[in-house]
NUMI-612989 format. One record per residue: residue in one letter; y, x, z of N, C-alpha, C, CB in turn. Coordinates in steps of 0.02 Angstrom, whole numbers, padded with zeros to 5 digits, always signed. Atoms other than C-alpha are relative to their C-alpha. Glycine has a CB too. Layout:
AYXZYXZYXZYXZ...
//
This chain:
X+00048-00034+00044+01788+01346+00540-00072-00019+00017+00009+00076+00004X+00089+00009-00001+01619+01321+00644-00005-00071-00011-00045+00022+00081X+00014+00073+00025+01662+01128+00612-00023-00004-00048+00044-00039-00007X-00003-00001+00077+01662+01153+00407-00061+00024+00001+00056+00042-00042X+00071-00034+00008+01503+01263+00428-00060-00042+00021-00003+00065+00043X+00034+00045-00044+01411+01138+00523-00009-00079-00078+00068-00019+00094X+00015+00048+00034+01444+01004+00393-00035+00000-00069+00049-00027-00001X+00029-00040+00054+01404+01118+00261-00069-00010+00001+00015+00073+00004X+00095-00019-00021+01220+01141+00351-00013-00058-00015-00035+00023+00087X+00009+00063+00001+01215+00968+00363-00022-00039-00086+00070-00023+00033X-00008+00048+00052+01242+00911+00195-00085+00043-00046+00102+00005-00048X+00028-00041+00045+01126+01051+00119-00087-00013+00034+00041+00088+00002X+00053+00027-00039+00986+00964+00246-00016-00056-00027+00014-00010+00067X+00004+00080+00004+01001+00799+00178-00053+00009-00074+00096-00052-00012X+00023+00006+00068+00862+00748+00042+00046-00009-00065-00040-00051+00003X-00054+00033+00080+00923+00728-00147-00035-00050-00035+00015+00063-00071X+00036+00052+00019+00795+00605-00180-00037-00054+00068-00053+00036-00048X+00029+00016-00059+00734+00472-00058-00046-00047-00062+00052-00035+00075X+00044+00039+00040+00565+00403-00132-00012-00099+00043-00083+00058-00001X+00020+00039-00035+00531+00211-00085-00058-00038-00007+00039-00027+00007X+00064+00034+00003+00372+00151-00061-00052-00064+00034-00025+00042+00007X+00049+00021-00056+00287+00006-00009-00070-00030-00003+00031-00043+00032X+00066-00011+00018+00100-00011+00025-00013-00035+00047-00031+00065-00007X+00051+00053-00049-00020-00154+00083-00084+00020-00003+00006-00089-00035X+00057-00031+00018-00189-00103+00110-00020+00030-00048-00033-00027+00004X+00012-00048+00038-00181+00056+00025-00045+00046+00036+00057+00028-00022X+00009-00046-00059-00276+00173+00133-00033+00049-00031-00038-00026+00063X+00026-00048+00047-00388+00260+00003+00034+00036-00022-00025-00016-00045X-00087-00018+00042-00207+00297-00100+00005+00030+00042+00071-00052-00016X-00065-00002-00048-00120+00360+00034-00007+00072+00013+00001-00051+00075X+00018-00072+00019-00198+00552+00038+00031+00004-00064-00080+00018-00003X-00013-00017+00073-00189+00574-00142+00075+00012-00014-00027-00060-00048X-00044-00013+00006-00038+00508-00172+00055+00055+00027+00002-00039+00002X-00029-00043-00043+00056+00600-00029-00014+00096-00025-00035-00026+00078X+00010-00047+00021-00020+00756-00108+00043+00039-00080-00062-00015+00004X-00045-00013+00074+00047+00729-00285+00084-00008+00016-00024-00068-00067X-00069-00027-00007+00212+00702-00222+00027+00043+00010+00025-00013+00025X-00010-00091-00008+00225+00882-00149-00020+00011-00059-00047+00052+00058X+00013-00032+00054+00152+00937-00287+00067-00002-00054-00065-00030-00025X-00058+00013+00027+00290+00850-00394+00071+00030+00013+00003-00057+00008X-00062-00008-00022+00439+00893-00303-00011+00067+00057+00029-00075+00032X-00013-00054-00012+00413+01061-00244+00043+00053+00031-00004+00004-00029X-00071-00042+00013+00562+01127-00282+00063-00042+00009+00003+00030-00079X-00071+00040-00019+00673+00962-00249-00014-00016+00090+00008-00092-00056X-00010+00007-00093+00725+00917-00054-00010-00086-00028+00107+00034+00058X+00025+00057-00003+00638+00743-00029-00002-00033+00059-00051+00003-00021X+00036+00037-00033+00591+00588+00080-00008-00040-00027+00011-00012+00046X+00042+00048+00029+00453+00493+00052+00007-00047+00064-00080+00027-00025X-00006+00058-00038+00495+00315+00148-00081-00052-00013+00078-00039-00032X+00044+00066+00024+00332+00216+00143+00012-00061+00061-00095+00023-00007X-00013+00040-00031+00350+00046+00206-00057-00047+00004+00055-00019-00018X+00072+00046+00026+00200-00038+00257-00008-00061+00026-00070+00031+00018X-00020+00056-00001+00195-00210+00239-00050-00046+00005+00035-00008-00045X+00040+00029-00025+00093-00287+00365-00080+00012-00022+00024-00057-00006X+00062-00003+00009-00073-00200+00307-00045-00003+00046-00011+00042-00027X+00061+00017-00043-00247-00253+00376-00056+00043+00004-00027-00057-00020X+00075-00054+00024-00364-00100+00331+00051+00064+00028-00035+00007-00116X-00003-00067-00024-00329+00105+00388+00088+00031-00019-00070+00045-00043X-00046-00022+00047-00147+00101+00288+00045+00072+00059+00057-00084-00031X-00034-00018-00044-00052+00150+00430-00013+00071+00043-00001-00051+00034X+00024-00083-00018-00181+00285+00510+00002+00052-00037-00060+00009+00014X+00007-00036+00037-00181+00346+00341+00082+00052-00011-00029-00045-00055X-00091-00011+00028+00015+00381+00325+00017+00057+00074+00070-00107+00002X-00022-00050-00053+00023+00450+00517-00042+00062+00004+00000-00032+00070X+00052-00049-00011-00118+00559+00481+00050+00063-00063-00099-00038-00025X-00030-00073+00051-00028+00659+00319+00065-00002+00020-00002-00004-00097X-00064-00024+00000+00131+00649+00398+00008+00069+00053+00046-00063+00019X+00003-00072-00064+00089+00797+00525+00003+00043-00051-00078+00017+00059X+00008-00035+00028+00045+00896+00372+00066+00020-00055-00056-00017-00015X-00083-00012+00059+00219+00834+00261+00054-00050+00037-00011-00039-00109X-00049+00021-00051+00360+00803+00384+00052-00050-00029+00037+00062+00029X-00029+00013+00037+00438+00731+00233-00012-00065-00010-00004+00037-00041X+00002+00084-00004+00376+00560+00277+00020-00035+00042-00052-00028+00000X-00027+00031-00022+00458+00413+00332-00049-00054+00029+00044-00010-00037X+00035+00079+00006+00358+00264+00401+00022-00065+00042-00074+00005+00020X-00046+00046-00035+00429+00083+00415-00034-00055+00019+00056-00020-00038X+00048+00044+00019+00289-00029+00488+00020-00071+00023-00066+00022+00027X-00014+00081+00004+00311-00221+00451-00057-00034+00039+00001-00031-00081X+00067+00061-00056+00221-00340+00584-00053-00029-00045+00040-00088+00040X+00037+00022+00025+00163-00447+00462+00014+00015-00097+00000-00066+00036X+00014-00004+00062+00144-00453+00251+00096-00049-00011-00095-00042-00025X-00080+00040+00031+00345-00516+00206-00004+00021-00057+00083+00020+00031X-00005-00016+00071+00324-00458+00029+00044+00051-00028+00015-00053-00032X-00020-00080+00026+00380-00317-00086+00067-00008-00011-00038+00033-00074X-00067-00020-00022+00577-00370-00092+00012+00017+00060+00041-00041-00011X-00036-00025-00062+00591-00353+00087-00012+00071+00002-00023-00034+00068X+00012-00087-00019+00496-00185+00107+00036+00022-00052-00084+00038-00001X-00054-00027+00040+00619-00137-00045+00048+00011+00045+00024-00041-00056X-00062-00025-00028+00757-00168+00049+00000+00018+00062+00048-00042-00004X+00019-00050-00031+00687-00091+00198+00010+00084-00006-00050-00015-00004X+00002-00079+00024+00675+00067+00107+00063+00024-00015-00043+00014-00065X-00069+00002+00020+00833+00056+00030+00060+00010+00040+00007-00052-00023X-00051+00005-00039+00940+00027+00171-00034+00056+00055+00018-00081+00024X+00002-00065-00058+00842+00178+00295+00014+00057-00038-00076+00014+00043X+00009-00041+00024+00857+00285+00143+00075+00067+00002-00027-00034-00059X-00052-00032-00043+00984+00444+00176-00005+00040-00084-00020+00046+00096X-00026-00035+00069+00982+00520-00030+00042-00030-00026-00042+00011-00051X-00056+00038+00024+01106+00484-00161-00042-00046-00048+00062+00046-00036X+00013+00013+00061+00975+00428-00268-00072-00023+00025+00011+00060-00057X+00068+00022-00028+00823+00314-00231-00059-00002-00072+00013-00087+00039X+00043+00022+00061+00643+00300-00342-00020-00039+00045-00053+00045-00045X+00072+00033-00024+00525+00154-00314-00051+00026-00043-00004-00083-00005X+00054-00011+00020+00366+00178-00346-00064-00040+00048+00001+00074-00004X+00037+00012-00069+00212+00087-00290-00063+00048+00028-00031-00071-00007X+00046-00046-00050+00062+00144-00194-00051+00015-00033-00025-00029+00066X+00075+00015+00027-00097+00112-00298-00019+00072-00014-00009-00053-00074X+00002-00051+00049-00069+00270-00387-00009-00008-00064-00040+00036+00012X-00042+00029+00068-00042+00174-00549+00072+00055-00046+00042-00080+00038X-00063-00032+00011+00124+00264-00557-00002+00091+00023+00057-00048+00050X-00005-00071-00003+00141+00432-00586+00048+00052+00015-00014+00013-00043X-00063-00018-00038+00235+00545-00461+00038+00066-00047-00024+00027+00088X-00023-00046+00049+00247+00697-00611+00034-00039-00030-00045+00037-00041X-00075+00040+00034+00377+00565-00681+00066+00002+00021-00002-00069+00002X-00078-00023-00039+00516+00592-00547+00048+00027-00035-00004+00053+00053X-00065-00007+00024+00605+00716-00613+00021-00030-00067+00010+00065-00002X-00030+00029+00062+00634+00634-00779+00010-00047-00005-00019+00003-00045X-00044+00064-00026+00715+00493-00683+00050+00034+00027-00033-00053+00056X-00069-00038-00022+00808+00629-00584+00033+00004-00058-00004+00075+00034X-00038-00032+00048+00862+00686-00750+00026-00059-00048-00042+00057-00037X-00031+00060+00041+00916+00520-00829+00061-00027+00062-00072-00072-00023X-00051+00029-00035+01003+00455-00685+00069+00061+00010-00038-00028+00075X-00035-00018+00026+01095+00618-00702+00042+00024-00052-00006+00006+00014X-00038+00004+00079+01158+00596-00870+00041-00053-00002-00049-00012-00064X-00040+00055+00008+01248+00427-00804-00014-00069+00018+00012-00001-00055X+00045+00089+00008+01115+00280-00781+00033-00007+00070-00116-00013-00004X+00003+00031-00030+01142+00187-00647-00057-00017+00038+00021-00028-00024X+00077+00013+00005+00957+00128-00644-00027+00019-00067-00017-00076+00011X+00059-00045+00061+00824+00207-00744-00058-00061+00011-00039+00106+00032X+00070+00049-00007+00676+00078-00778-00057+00039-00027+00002-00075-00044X+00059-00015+00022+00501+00145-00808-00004-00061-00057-00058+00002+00060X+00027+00040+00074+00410+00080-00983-00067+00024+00015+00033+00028-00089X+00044-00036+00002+00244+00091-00963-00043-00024-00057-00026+00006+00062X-00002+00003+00055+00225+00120-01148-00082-00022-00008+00032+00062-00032X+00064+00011+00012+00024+00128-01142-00031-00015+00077-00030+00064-00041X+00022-00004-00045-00022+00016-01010-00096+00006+00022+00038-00046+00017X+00047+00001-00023-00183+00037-00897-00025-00042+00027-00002+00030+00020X+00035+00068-00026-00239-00115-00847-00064-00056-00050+00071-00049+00014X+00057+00037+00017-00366-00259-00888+00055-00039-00044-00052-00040+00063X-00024+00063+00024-00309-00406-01006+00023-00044+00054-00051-00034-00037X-00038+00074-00022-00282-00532-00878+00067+00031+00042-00059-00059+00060X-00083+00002-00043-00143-00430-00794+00050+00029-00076+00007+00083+00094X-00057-00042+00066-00067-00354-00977+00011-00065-00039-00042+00077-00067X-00008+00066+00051-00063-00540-01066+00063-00039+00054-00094-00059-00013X-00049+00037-00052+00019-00641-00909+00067+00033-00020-00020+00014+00090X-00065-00035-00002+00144-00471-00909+00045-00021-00076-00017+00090+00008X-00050-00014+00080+00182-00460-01102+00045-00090-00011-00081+00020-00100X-00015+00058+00031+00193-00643-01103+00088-00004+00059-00080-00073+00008X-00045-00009-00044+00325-00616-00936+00062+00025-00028-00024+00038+00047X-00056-00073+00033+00438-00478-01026+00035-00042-00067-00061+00095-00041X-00036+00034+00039+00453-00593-01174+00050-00062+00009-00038-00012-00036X-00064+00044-00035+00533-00741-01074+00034+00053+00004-00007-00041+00075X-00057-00055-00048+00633-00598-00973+00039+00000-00059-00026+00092+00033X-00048-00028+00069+00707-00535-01131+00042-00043-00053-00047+00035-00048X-00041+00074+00037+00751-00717-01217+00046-00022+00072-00071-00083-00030X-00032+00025-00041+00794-00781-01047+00072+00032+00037-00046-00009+00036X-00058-00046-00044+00897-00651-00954+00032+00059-00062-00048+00053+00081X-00043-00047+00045+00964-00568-01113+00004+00062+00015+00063-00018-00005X+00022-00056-00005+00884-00399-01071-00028+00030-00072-00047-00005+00053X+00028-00027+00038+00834-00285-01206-00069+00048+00034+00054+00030-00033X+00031-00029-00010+00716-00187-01083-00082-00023-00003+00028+00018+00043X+00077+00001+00019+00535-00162-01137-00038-00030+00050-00030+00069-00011X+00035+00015-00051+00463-00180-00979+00028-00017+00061-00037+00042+00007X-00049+00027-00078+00569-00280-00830-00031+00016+00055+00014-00084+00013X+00045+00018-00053+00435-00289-00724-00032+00051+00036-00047-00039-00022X-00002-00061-00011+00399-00107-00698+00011+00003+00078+00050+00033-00043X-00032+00003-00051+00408-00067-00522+00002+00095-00004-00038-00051+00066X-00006-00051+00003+00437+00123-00572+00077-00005-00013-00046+00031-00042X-00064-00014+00025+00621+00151-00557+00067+00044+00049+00022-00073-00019X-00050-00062-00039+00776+00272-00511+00044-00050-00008+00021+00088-00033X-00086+00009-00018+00943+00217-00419+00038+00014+00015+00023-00021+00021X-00052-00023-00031+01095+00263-00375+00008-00035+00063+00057-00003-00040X+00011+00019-00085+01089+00235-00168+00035-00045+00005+00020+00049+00060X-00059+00060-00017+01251+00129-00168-00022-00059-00042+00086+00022-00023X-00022+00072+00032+01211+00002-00301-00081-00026+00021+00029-00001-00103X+00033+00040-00017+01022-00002-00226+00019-00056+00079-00055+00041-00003X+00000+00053-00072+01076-00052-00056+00035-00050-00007+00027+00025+00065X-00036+00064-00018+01203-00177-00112-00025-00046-00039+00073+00000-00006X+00021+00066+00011+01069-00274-00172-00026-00056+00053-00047+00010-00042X+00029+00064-00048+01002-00437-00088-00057-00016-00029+00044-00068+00006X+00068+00006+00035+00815-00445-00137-00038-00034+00065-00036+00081-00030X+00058+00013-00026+00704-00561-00075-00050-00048-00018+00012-00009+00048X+00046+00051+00022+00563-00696-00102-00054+00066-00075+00064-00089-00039X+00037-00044+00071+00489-00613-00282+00054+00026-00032-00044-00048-00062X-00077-00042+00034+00692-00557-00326-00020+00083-00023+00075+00008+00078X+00017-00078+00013+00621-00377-00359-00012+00005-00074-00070+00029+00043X+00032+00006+00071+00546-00431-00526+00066+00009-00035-00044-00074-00020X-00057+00025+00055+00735-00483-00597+00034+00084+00033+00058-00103+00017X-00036-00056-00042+00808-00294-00505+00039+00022-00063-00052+00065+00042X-00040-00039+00048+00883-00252-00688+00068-00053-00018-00053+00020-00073X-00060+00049+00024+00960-00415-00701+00042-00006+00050-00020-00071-00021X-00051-00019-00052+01041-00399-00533+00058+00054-00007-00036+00020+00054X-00018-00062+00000+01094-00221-00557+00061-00035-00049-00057+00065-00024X-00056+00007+00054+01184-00280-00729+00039-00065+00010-00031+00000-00076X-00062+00027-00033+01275-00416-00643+00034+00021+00038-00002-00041+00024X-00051-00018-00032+01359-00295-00553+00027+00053-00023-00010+00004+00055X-00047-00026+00056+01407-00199-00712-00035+00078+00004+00098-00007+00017X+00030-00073-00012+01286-00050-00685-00050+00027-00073-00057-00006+00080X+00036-00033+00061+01232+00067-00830-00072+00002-00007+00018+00066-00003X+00068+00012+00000+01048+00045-00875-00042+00029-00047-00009-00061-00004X+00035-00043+00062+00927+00154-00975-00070-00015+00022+00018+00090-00006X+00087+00000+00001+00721+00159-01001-00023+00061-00017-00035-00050-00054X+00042-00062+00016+00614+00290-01002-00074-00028+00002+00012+00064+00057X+00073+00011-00007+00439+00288-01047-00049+00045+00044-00024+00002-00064X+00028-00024-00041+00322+00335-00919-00082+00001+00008+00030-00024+00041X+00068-00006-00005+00129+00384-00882-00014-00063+00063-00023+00088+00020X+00004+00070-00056+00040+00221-00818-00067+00017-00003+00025-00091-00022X+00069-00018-00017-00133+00250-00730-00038-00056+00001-00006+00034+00061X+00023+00068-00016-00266+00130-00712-00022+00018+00081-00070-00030-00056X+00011+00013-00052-00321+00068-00525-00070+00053+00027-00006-00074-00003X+00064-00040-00025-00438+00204-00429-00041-00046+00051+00024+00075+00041X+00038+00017-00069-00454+00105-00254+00039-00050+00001-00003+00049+00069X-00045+00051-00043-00418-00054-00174+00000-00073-00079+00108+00052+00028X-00009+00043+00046-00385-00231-00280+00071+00000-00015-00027-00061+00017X-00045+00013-00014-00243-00289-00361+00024-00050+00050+00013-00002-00042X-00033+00068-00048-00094-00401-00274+00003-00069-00059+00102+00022+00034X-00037+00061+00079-00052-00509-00448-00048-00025-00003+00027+00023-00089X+00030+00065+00003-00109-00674-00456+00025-00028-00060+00014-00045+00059X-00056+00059+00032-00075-00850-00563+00076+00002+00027-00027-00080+00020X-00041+00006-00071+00015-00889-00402+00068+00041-00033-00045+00047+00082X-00051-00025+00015+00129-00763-00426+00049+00025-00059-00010+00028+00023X-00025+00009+00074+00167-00778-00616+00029-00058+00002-00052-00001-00056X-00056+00076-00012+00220-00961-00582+00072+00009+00025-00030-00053+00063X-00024+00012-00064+00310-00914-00437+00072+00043-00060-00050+00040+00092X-00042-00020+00037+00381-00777-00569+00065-00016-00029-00026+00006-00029X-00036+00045+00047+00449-00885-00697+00055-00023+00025-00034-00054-00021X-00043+00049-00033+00531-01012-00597+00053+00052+00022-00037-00046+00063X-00044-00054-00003+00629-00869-00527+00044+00036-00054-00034+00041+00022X-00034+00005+00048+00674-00822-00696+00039-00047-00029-00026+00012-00028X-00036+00066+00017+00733-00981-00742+00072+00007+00052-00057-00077+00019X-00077+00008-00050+00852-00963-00579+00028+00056-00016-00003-00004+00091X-00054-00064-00008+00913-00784-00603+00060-00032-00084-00061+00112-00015X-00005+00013+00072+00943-00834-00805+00062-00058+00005-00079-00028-00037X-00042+00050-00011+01042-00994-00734+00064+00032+00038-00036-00055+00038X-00066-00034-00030+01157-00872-00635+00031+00028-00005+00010+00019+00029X-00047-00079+00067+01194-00733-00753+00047-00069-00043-00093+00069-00095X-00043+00041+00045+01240-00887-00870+00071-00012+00023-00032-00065-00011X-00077+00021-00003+01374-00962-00765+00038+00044+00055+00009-00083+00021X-00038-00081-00038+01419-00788-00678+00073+00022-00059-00084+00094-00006X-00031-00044+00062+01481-00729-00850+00049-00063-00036-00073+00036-00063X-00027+00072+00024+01546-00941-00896-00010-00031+00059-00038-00040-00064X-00018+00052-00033+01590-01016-00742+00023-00057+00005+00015+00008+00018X+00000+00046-00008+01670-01145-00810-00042-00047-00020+00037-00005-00006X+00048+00048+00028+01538-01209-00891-00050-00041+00039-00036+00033-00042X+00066+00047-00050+01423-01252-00745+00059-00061+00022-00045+00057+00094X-00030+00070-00034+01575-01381-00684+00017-00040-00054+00069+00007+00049X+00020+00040+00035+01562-01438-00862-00041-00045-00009-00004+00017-00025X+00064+00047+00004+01392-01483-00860-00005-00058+00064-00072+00051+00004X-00021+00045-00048+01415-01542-00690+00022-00077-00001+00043+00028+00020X-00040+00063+00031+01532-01664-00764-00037-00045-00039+00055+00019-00043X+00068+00028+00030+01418-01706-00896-00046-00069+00042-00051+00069+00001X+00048+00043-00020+01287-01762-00802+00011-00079+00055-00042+00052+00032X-00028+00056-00006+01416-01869-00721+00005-00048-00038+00041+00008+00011X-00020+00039+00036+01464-01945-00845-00061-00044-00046+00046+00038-00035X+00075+00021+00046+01286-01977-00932-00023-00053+00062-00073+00082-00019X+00003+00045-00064+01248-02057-00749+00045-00061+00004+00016+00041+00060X-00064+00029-00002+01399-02156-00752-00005-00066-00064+00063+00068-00017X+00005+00036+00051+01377-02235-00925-00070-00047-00016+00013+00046-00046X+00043+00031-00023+01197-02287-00883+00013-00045+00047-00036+00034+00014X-00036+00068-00061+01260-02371-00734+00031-00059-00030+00070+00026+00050X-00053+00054+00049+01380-02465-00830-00036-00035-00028+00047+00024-00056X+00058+00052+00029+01259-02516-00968-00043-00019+00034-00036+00019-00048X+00037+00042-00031+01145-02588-00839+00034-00028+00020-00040+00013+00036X-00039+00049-00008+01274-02688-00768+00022-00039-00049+00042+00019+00026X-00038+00012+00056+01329-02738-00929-00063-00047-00018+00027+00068-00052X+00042+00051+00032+01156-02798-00955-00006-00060+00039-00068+00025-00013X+00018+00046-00049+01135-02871-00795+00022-00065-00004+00016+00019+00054X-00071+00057+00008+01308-02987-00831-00023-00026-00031+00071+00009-00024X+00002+00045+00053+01268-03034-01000-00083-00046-00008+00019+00050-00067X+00063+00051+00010+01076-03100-00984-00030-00021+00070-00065+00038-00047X+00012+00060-00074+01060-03170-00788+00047-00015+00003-00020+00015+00074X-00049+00018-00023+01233-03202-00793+00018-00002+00079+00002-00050-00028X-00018-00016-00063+01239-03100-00618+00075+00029-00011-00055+00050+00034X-00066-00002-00007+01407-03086-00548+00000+00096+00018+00028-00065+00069X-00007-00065-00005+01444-02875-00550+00077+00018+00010-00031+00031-00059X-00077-00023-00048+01601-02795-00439-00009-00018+00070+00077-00044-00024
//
């Protein structure tokens, strides 16, 4: 009996949401936010995981300083800057709920959105993607994006509005058994639905930037793409495997028949000897 009671306590200890966050020289953010999350979740049992990823400015004093005040923080600090799939799956894999959000740091993303990710992912989703229907940003980061979302959506045969979103709810098991890394975070819907996981959108409140610059570059719109191009090439012959040892063949054979006709020329006008 005091075994059963014990596990009881246990379970009724454990967060029902583990938030994941990760933040590079945020340090301004890092009050605020931490504030609106209590505020948000009140009434739900939480941990906030921030993972900070190799920042060079106060991020870190900032995070050990409000965690005396909200015990409810996690912090996972990265030596150096490895980028936002790893601190994903950082978060992901220390996280102890059934049900993870990302969210990033800027305060862009709005933590009064939670529960109406809690409340989609319990209706069935799998992953819940943020939409951030009216975004807040400048032109040069909303043109690059829109122009991003429209590949995404031809390329990776997504219907979702906004891929690129880093506002989103998971079910714990199907985030950790992802493998995210390099810029892999961007494609996280097209992963998810190669492994047959239910997928819904919600539209969400998108803020503009208080403190700090952005991270988004060219750089990392190139870097984007090309990545799309590979996920887009793997869903294809995920779903038609035989087709990649078609093409395969193919390009044998297109190789093959060039060869030939240059030998063929070689024979008939130097009258070089070929075999």
């Amino acid at each position: 009996m005091s075994g059963s009671t014990r596990v009881e306590s246990d379970e009724k200890s454990l967060p029902e949401v583990s938030l994941i966050i990760p933040v590079y020289d945020e340090e301004e953010n890092i009050g605020v936010l931490v504030s609106e999350i209590a505020d948000a979740l009140a009434e739900i049992r939480y941990e906030a995981i921030f993972i900070d990823d190799g920042s060079r400015d106060g991020t870190l004093s900032e995070l050990t300083t409000a965690r005396h005040e909200h015990p409810e923080l996690r912090i996972i600090k990265l030596k150096r800057n490895w980028g936002k799939s790893t601190a994903l799956m950082m978060g992901f894999e220390a996280a102890l709920a059934p049900v993870c959000i990302t969210l990033d740091g800027d305060l862009q993303d709005d933590p009064a959105e939670i529960p109406a990710f809690l409340e989609a992912i319990s209706r069935g989703s799998d992953l819940v993607c943020g939409w951030r229907d009216k975004r807040r940003d400048g032109i040069s980061k909303r043109l690059p994006s829109n122009i991003y979302n429209a590949l995404g959506r031809w390329t990776l045969r997504t219907r979702l509005k906004d891929m690129n979103c880093g506002f989103k709810a998971f079910d714990s098991n199907l985030a950790k058994s992802l493998n995210l890394y390099g810029d892999m975070h961007r494609y996280i819907p097209v992963l998810c639905k190669m492994k047959g996981a239910v997928i819904s959108e919600i539209p969400v409140n998108h803020r503009p930037r208080r403190h700090g610059r952005s991270k988004y570059g060219s750089k990392r719109l190139l870097r984007g793409i090309l990545d799309m191009f590979t996920v887009g090439f793997l869903l294809s012959f995920l779903e038609r495997p035989l087709h990649l040892f078609g093409r395969i063949g193919l390009l044998f054979s297109l190789a093959g028949a060039v060869t030939g006709g240059y030998l063929v020329f070689l024979k008939y006008s130097t009258g070089a000897a070929i075999g």
